[in-house]
C-alpha positions as CSV (number, residue, x, y, z in Angstrom):
1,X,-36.4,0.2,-133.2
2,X,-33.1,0.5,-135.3
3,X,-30.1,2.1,-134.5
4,X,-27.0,2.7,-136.8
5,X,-24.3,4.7,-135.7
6,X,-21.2,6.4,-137.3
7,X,-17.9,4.9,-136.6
8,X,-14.8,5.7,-137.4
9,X,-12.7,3.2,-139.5
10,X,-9.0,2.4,-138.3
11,X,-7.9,-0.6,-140.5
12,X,-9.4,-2.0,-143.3
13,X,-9.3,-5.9,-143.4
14,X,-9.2,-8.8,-146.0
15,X,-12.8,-10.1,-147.6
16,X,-14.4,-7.1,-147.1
17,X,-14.1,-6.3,-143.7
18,X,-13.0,-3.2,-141.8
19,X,-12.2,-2.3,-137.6
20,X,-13.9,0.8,-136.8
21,X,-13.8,2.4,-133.1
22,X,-16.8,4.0,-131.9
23,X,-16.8,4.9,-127.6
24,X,-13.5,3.7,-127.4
25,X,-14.9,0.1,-128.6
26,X,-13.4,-1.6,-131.6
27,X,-15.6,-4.0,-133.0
28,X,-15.4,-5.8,-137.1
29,X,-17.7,-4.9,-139.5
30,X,-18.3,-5.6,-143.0
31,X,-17.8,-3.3,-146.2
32,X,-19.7,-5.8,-148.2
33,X,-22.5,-2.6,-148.5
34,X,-20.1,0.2,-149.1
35,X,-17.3,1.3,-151.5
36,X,-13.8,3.1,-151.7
37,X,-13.5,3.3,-147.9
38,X,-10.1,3.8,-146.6
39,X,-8.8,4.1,-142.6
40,X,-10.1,7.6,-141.4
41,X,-13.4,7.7,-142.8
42,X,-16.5,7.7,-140.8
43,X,-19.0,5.1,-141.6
44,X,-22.8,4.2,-140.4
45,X,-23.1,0.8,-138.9
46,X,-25.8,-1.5,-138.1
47,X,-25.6,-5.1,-136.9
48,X,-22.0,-5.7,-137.9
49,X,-22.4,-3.6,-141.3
50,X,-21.1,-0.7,-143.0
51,X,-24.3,1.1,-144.6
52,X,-23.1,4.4,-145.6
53,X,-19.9,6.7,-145.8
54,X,-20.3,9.9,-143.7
55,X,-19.3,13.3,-143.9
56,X,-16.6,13.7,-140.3
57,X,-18.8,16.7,-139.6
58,X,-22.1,15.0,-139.5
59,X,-20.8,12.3,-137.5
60,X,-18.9,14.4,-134.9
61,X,-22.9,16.2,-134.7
62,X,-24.6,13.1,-134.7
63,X,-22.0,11.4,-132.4
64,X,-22.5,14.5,-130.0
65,X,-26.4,14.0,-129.6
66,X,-25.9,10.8,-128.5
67,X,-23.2,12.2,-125.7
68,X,-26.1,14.4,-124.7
69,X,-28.8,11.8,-124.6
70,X,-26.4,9.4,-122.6
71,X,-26.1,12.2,-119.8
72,X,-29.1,13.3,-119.5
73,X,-31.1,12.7,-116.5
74,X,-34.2,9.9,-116.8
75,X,-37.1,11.3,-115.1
76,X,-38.5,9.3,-111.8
């Protein structure tokens, strides 16, 4: 199973690279995949790469679900 998630980028970096925050956890990525992406914008990453721009709104939905799965109770 894959799993990409929007993150939120805070600095964009030399060769390609940008830090995005996502949980409060700043990790590298790569832009290499994407274009005209500047501090602010909300990208979808997977294994250490940019895949997509996304909308704020979509990721703030998207990022929600996920708050919702990670609280909800697993069954015994």
């Amino acid at each position: 199973m894959c799993l990409a998630l929007p993150a939120l980028v805070t600095e964009i970096l030399p060769d390609d690279m940008a830090k995005v925050e996502l949980g409060g956890v700043r990790q590298r990525v790569s832009l290499a995949l994407v274009s005209d992406v500047a501090p602010g914008d909300y990208v979808i990453v997977h294994v250490g790469y940019a895949l997509a721009r996304v909308d704020p709104e979509e990721a703030a939905k998207t990022l929600a679900l996920f708050a919702e799965i990670g609280s909800a109770e697993v069954p015994a």
